[in-house]
N, C-alpha and C positions, 0 to 999 in steps of 0.2 A: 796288663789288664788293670782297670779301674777297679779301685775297692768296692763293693757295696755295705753299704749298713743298714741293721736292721735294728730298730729296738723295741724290746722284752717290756708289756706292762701288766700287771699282772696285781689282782686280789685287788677292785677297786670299788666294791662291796658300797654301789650307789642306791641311794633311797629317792622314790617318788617324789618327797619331798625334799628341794635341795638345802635348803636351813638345819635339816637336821644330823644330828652327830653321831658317832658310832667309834665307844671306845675315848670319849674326848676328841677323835677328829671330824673335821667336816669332810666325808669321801667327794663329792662333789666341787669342793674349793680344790682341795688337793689334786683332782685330776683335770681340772680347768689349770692350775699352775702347771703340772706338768707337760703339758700338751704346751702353753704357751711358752714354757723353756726348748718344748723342741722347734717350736715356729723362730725361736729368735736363734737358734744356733745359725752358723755363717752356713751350714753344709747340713740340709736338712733329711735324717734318714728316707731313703727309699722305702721302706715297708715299717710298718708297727705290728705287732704281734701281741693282742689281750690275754693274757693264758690263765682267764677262768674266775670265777668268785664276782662275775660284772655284776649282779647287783646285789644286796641284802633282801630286800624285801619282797623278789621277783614281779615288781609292778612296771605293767605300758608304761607308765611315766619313767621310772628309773633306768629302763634300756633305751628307751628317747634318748635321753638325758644324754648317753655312752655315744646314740647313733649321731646326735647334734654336734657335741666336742668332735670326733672322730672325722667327721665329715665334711666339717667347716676347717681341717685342717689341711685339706688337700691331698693329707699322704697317704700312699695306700694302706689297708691295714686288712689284714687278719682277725679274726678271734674264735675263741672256742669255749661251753662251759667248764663252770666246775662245780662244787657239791651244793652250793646257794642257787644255783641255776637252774630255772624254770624253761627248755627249749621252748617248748610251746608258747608261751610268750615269747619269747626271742623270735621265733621262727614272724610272727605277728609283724615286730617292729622294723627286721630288717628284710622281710620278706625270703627268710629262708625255706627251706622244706627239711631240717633237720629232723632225725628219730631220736627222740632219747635216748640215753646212755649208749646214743652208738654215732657220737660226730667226729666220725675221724676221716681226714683228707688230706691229700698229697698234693705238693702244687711245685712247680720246675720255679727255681728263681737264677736268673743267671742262669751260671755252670752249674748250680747248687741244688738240691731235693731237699722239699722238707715236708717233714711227715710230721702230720699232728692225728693223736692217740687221744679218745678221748676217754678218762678216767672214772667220771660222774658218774656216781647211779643214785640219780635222784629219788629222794630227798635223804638218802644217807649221808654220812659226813665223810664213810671211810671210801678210797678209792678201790675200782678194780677192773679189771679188761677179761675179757667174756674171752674162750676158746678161740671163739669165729675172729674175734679181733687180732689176738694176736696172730690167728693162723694168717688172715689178710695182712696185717703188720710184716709180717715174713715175704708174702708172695709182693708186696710193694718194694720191699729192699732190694727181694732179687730181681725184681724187676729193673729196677734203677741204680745197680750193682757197681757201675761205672760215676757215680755223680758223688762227691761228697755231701755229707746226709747229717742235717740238725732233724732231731726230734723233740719236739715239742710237746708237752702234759702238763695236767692241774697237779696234780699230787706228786709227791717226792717219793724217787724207787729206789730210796737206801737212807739208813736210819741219817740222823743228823743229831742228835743226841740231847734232846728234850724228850723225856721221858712221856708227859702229856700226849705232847704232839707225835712220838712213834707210833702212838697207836691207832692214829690215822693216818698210816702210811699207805702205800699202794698195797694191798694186798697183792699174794702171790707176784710179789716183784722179782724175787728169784728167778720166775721164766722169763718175764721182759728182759732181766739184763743178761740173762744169757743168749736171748736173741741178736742182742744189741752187742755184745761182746764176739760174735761168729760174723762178725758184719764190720769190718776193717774202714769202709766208708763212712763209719757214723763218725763225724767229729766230736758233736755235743747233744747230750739231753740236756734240754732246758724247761724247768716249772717253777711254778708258784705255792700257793697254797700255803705256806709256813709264815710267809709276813717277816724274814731275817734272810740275813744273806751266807748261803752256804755253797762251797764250791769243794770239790775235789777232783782229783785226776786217778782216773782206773785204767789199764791199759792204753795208755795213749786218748783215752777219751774225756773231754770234759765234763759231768756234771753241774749246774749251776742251780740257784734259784733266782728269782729276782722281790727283787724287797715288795711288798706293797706297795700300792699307792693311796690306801688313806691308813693304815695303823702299823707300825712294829712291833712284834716283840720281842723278847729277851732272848738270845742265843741260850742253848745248854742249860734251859732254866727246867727244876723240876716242874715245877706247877708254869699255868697261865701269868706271862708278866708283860707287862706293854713297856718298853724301850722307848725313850723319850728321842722319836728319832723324825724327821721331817720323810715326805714321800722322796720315792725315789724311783730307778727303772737299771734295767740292763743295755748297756750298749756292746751291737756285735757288731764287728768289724771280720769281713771275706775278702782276702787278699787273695786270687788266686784259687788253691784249695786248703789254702791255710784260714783258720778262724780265731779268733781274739776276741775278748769281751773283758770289760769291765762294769763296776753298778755304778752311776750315776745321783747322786743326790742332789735333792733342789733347794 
């Protein structure tokens, strides 16, 4: 079986206006580079996946901005908010019907399931998933019991060790990952939200984040520090039902 790949972009925190900066970067240069590094790779991912924070300023022009890049690149894509995210606007630009704090969706790719959980409850900073979601979270797994299974969120559901940044973590993450640990299919949670790159392996499953695409910061930093680091993304590689990934910088 042919591999697919899919890649992780994530925290690209676009303003209506494209000149303007956030943190020292241009979010908008930044995500026009990255998008044109995946157009010139020799083997261009099957799917993109935005996992959340698309824009700063929640303006019709700034999800434009996201639908323009995205669109003109041919490849399929995904995405979902996060705690910057205005659906109602979104719902506008891409002609969705999303409910706030509740865009979560499953979709078959390949042999594969992936479930996206949506975190946000606007306009808070911190994440968290309602009863009903998680209970739907469940009945979707056992539904598709048989499929190896990425999940996808804005927020990180286990500390990473930036004291700041813990305390916008996924509330009640304890239940998410014990769902997700009773559920042998999951290969990888995969989110955003932190702007650094953190992986670990818990029972055979991956954890990841994927870097931003317009600002970094500082791993294990007490306080707020911006990491002098260029945008970046995650690359997932599906062999089979085996899954591989690494972060890409550009």
């Amino acid at each position: 079986m042919s591999n697919n790949s899919i890649v992780q972009i994530s925290d690209t925190h676009l303003f209506g206006d494209k000149n303007r900066k956030i943190n020292g970067s241009n979010s908008y240069q930044n995500l026009k580079e990255v998008m044109n590094h995946l157009l010139a790779l020799k083997r261009k991912p099957d799917l993109i996946i935005v996992s959340g924070d698309l824009s700063q300023d929640c303006t019709f022009e700034s999800y434009q901005h996201l639908a323009n890049l995205l669109n003109t690149s041919g490849i399929k894509y995904y995405l979902f908010p996060g705690n910057h995210d205005d659906v109602d606007v979104i719902n506008k630009v891409f002609d969705f019907n999303w409910i706030k704090n509740r865009v979560d969706y499953s979709f078959d790719f390949n042999k594969w399931f992936i479930n996206v959980i949506d975190t946000s409850v606007y306009p808070e900073v911190v994440g968290e998933l309602s009863e009903d979601q998680l209970k739907n979270f469940e009945k979707s797994l056992s539904q598709n019991k048989n499929k190896p299974t990425i999940v996808f969120m804005h927020h990180h559901p286990l500390p990473v060790g930036s004291k700041w940044l813990d305390n916008y973590i996924l509330n009640d993450a304890e239940k998410f990952n014990s769902i997700v640990k009773l559920n042998p299919q999951i290969k990888a949670v995969l989110f955003g939200h932190i702007h650094q790159v953190f992986e670990k392996n818990i029972d055979g499953k991956f954890y990841g984040s994927a870097p931003a695409s317009c600002y970094q910061v500082l791993p294990k930093a007490e306080m707020f520090t911006i990491q002098n680091l260029n945008a970046g993304y995650r690359s997932i590689e599906l062999d089979g039902d085996k899954f591989s990934s690494k972060v890409v910088w550009i």
